[in-house]
C-alpha positions in Angstrom: 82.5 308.3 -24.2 82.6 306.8 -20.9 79.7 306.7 -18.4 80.9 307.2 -15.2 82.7 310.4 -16.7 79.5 311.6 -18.4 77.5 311.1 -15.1 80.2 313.4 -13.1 77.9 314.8 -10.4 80.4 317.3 -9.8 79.6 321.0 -10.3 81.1 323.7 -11.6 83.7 325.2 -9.5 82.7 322.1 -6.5 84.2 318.7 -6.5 81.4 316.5 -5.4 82.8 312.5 -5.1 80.3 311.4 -2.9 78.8 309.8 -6.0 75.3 308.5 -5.9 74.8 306.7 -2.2 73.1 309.6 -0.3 68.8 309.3 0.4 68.5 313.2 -1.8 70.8 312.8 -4.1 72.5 315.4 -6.5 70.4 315.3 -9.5 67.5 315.3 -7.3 69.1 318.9 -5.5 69.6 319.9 -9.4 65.5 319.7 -9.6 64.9 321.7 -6.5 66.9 324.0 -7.4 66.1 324.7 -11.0 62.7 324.6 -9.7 63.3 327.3 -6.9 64.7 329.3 -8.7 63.9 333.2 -9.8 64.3 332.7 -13.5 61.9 329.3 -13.6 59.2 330.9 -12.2 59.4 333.7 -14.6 58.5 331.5 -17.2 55.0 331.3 -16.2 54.7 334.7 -17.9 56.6 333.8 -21.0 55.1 332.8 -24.4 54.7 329.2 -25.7 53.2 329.4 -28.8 50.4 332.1 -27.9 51.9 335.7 -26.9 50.0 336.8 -23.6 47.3 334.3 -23.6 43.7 334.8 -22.8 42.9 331.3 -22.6 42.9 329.4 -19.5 44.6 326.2 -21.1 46.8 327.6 -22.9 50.6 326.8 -22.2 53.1 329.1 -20.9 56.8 328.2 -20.6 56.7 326.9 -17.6 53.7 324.6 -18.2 55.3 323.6 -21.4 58.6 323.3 -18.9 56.9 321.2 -16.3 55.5 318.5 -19.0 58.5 318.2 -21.0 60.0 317.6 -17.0 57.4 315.0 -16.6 58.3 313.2 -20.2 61.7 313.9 -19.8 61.5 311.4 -16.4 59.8 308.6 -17.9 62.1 308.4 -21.4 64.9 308.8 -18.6 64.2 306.2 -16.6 63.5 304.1 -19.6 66.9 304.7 -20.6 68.5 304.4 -17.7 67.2 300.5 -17.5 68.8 300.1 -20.4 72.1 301.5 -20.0 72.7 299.8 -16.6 71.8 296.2 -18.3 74.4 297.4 -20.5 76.9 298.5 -18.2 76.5 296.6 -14.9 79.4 298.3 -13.0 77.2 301.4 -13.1 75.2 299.6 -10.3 78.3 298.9 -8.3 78.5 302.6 -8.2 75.3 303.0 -6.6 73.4 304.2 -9.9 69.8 302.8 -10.3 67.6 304.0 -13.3 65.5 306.3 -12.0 69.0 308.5 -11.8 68.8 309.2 -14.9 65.4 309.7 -15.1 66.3 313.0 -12.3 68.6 314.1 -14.5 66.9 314.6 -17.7 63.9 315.7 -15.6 66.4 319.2 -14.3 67.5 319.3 -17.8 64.0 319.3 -19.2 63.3 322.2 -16.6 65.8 324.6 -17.1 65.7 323.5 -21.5 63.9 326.8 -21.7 65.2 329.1 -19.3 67.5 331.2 -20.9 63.7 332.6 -23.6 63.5 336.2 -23.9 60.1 337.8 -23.9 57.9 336.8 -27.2 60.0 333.3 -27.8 61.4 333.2 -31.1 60.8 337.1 -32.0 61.8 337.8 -28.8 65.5 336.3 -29.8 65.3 338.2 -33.1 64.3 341.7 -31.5 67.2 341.7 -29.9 69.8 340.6 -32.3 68.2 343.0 -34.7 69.0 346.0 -32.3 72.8 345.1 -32.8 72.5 343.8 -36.3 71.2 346.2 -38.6 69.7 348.6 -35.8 70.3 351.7 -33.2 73.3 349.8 -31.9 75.2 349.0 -34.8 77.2 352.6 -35.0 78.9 350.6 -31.3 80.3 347.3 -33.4 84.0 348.9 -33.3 83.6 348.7 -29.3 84.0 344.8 -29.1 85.9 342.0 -30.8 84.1 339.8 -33.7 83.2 337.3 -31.2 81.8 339.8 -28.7 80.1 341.1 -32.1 78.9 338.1 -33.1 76.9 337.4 -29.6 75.5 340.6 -29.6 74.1 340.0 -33.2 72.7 336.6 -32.6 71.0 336.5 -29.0 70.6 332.7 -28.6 68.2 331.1 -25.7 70.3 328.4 -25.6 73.3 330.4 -24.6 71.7 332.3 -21.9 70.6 329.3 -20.4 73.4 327.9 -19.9 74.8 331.2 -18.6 72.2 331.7 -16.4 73.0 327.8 -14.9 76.4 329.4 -14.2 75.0 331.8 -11.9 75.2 331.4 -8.1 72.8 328.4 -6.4 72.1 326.8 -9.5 75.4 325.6 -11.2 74.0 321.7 -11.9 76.1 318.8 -12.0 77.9 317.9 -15.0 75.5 315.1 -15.5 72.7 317.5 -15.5 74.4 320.2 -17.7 75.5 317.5 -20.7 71.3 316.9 -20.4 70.8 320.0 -21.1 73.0 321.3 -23.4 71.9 320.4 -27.1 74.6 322.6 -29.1 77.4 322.0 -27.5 80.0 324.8 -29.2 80.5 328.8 -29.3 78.3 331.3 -31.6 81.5 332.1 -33.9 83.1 329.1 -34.9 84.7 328.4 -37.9 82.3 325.6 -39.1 79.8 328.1 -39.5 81.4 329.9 -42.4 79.9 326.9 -44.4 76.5 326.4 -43.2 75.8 323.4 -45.5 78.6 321.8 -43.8 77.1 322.2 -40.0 76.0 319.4 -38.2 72.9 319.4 -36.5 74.8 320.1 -33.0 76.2 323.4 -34.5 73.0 324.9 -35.7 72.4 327.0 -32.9 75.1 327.3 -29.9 75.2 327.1 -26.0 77.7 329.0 -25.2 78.5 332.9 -25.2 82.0 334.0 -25.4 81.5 335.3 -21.4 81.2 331.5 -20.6 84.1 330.1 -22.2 86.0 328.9 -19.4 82.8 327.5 -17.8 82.0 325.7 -20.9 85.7 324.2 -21.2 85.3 323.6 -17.6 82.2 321.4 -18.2 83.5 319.9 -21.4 86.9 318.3 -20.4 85.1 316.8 -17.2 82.5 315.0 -18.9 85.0 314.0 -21.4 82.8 315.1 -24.7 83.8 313.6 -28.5 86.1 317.1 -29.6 84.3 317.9 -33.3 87.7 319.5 -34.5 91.2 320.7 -33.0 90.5 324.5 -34.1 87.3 325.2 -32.1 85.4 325.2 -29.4 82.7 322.1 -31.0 82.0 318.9 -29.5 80.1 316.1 -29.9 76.1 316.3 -27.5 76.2 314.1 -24.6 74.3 311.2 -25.4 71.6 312.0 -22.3 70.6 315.4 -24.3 68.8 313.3 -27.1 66.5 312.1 -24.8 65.7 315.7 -23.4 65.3 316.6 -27.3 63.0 314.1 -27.4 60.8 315.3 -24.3 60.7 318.6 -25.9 59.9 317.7 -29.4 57.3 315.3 -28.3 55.6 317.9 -25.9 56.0 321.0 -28.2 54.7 318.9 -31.3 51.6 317.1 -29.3 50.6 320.0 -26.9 51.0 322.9 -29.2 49.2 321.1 -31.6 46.0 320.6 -28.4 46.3 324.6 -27.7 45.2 325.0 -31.3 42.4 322.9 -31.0 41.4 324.3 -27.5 41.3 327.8 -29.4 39.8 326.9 -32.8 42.8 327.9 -34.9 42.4 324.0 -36.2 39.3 321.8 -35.6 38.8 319.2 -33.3 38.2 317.0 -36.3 41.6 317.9 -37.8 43.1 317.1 -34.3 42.2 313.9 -34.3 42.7 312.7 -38.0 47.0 314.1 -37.4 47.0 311.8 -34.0 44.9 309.1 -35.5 48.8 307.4 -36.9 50.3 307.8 -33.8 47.3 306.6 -31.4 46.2 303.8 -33.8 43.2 301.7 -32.4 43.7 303.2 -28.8 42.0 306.2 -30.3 37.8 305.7 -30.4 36.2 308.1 -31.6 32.7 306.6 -30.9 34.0 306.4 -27.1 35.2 309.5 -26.9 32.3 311.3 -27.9 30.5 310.2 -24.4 33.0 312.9 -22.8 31.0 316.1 -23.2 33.9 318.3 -22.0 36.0 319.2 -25.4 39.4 320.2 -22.6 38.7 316.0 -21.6 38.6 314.7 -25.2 41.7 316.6 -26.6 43.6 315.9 -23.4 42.7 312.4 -23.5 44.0 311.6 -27.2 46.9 313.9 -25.9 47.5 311.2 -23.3 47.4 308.3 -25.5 50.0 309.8 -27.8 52.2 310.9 -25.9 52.4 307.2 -24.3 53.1 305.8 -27.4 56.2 308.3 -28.8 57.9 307.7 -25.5 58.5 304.0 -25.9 59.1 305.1 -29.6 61.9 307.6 -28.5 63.4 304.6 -26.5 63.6 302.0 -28.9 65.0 304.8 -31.5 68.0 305.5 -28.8 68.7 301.9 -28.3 69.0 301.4 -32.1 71.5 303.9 -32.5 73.3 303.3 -29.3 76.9 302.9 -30.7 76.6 306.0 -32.7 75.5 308.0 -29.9 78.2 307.0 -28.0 80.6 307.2 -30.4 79.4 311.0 -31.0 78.7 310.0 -34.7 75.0 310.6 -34.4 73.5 313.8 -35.1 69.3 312.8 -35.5 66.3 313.8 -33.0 65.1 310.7 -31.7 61.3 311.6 -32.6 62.5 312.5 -36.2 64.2 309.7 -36.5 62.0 307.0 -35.0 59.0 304.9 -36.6 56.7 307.6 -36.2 58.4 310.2 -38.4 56.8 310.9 -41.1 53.4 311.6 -39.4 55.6 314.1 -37.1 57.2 315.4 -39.9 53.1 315.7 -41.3 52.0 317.3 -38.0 55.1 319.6 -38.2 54.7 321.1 -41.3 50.7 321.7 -40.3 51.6 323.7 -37.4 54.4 326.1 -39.4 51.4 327.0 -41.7 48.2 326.8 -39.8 49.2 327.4 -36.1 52.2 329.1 -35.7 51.6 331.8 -38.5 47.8 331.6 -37.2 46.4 335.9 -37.3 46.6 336.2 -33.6 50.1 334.8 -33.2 51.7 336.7 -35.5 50.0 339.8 -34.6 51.3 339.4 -31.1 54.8 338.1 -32.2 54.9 341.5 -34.6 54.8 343.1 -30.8 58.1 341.0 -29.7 59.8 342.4 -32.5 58.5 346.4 -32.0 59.1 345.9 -28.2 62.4 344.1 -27.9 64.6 345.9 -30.1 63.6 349.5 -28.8 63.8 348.6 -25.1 67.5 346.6 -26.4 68.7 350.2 -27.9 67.3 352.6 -25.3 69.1 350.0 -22.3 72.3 349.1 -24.3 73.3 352.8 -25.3 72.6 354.0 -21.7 75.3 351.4 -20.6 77.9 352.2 -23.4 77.3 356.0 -22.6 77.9 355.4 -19.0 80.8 352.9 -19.5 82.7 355.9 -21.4 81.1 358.5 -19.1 79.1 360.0 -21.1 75.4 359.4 -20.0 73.3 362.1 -20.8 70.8 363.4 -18.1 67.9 361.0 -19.6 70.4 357.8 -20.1 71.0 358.4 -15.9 67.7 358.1 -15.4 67.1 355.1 -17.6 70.4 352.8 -15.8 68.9 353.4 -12.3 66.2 351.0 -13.8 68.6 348.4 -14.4 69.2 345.8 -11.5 73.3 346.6 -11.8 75.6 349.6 -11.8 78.0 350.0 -14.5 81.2 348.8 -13.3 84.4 349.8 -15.0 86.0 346.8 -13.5 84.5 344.7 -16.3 85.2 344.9 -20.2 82.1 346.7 -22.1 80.8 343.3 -23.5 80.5 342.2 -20.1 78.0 345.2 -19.0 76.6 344.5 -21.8 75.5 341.1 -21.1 74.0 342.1 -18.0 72.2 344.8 -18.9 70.7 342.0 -21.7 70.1 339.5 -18.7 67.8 342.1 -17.6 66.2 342.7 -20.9 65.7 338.5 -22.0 65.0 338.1 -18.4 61.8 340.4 -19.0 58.2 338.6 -18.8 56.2 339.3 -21.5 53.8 341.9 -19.6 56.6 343.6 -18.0 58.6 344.0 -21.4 55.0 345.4 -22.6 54.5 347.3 -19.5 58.4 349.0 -19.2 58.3 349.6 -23.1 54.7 351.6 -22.7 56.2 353.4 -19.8 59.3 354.4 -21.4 57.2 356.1 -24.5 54.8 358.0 -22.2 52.0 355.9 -22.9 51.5 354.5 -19.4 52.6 355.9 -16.0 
């Protein structure tokens, strides 16, 4: 893979040449603009670990967003430094390191913009609906890869499709950042999912995106996976947005369960003890007497030591990620991990499968799937005119019109824009509404 193709700061559907010699550059419009924009600011009501919390520390998506952004910088500038001592002609272009430190900072910003209501049940509420639910009489209506969307609703996915969308459409640069699973949902390596790699777990791109994602592929000049499919190798800047993610998600996650007393602030300390080694004083730290100060402190110290870690991982592997051979997280793969991989299995057992979060989650999956149904039939009625008087009533509650000018998977799709688009209150709000509970 070549640089100055991967670093394309043209857009899609703009050609953009003037390269990297302006006082705002693009990546740093890719920022505002992510930033600016409707869906972003939704996440501040969108679960991070804790459904609807109570607790005034604890992380939404968009605080979770805005430090993985801040991470995200750092291991990109980092990187950056390194690449240009690599590649001097970069320079001549008018690249310096901080560039890339602006583009995985948008990437880490929009990483979790396409999350439904309720995270991860969220997702599953709504493939459920098509899978094995109200909406699965409808299958015959679209093709097996229309099918295959609508059974497996993928964040990932709708993020990039909602980076498509009108005033946001990043640079190339910025999109490779961002997208960690660089194929479609149906491909044929799935068929075999002992034979996936790691970059085909999970997908980034809907079947309504195709041409955008083809677009964006052949510009930035991707490794191809196979002849037969849509798969390609990540872009090597998206490990380094992984790795702001995992190292937030991992660290943070792990401080909101101490801040709530799912774990103790003991047990928080003895996991990060590895990671902080003799940075982390116990005796000293007791002279704080504000428990937000002490966890956020140790917080602090190891976050400052994975980041260099993440770094020093990337530059090992260099000529693998390059060659679009390498298929490990940086963090997973770096000196630290087998305490992550310690801290990791913790949190599946103790935090995220804690009483109160998988009450709440149990909501996502009652919540999603019935406002899904109730929304999608409404559309599929309407599409083949035959909307009841109650189905009506329902689509004027949709922010589109059924248009006849579109194939039914693409109504579809928006009416499930709406739906993932939903905050968590205002999922929980519109589905009490919609039973008579609340008016």
């Amino acid at each position: 893979m070549n640089w100055r193709e991967l670093l394309k700061t043209d857009r899609p559907g703009v050609k953009n040449s003037n390269a990297f010699i302006t006082s705002r550059n693009e990546y740093e419009k890719d920022i505002d603009r992510i930033i600016f924009s409707h869906p972003f600011r939704k996440l501040q009501d969108k679960t991070q670990v804790v459904p609807l919390p109570e607790h005034d520390f604890v992380h939404t998506r968009l605080t979770h967003s805005l430090e993985v952004s801040s991470v995200g910088r750092s291991l990109g500038k980092l990187a950056g430094e390194f690449i240009l001592s690599k590649h001097p002609e970069l320079k001549e272009d008018g690249l310096e390191a901080g560039d890339f430190g602006f583009i995985i900072q948008a990437a880490c910003l929009a990483h979790d913009i396409g999350n439904p209501p309720f995270g991860h049940s969220g997702e599953s509420g709504i493939s459920s609906s098509f899978s094995d639910g109200k909406l699965l009489q409808y299958n015959h209506l679209f093709n097996k890869d229309e099918w295959f969307d609508l059974c497996n609703f993928e964040g990932n996915a709708q993020g990039f499709r909602i980076l498509m969308q009108k005033g946001l459409k990043p640079t190339y640069a910025v999109l490779g950042a961002f997208v960690k699973y660089p194929c479609l949902g149906n491909i044929e390596a799935r068929k075999d999912k002992k034979k996936l790699k790691k970059s085909q777990k999970k997908y980034n791109f809907y079947i309504s995106e195709k041409q955008d994602a083809q677009d964006f592929l052949e510009a930035v000049n991707l490794v191809k996976h196979c002849d037969n499919d849509l798969s390609y190798a990540r872009h090597p800047l998206v490990f380094l947005t992984e790795a702001a993610d995992d190292i937030c998600y991992l660290i943070i996650d792990f401080e909101d369960a101490a801040r709530m007393g799912i774990i103790s602030e003991e047990t928080y300390y003895h996991y990060l003890a590895p990671i902080c080694g003799d940075q982390l004083d116990l005796e000293r730290l007791s002279q704080y007497p504000d428990k937000n100060q002490r966890l956020g402190l140790v917080r602090a110290i190891a976050i400052n030591k994975l980041i260099p870690a993440a770094i020093d991982t990337f530059k090992a592997n260099y000529e693998s990620i390059m060659n679009g051979t390498y298929e490990n997280s940086l963090v997973d793969d770096g000196p630290f991990a087998e305490i992550i991989a310690k801290i990791s299995k913790f949190s599946r057992i103790n935090i995220y499968n804690s009483e109160r979060v998988v009450e709440l989650q149990a909501a996502g999956f009652e919540i999603l799937p019935r406002l899904t149904e109730q929304f999608c039939e409404a559309v599929i009625h309407a599409f083949k005119n035959e909307a009841n008087a109650k189905e009506k009533n329902l689509l004027r509650l949709l922010p589109f019109e059924t248009n006849s000018n579109l194939s039914l998977y693409e109504n579809i799709r928006l009416c499930l824009d709406f739906i993932s688009g939903l905050t968590d209150r205002h999922a929980l709000q519109l589905h009490k509404k919609l039973l008579g509970v609340h008016i």
